[in-house]
C-alpha positions, 0 to 999 in steps of 0.5 A: 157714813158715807152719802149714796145718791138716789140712783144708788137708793134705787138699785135695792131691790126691797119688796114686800112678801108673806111668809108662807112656810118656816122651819127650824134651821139646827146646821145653822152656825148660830141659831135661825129659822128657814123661811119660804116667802111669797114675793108675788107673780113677778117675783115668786116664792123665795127662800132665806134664813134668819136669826129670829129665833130671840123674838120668834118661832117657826109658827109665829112666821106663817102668814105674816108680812115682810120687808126683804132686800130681793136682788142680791145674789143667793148666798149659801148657808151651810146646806141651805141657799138663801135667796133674799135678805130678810130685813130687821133692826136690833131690840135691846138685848140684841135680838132681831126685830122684822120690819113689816108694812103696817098694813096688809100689802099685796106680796111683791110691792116696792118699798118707796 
């Protein structure tokens, strides 16, 4: 792995936000859950898909915290435009874990 300096760290844009609103995704290729995240005033909402379906559903989402990279470019999947990249790590049988504040946060704080 190579080595970034910390200008590079700072070019990722990771931001905190809510989920406000979660629905199946079924065109999806594998399965995943459509997500509408409030990234606070500064950001907005912000739209995205994700392969939670092995650790979550649509209605475990509403309401909870996220940590999602914001400034990378939208990217189409399938019929839906993904705008941010919602930020998880592998469980043991390879489903996807979020990562979250621990702590409620106001929608659109920089990860540090």
């Amino acid at each position: 792995m190579s080595e970034l300096t910390f200008d590079d760290f700072l070019k990722v844009d990771i931001r905190a936000g809510r989920v406000l609103r979660a629905e199946p995704f079924p065109e999806a290729r594998k399965p995943a859950i459509k997500l509408w995240i409030d990234f606070g005033a500064e950001i907005g909402e912000r739209k995205t898909s994700a392969q939670l379906t092995a650790n979550y559903t649509p209605e475990t989402l509403i309401g909870r915290m996220v940590m999602a990279v914001v400034n990378f470019p939208p990217r189409q999947i399938g019929p839906f435009m993904s705008e941010v990249l919602v930020l998880g790590v592998s469980d043991d049988q390879d489903g996807i874990v979020l990562l979250a504040p621990d702590q409620d946060v106001t929608p659109g704080q920089r990860m540090h």
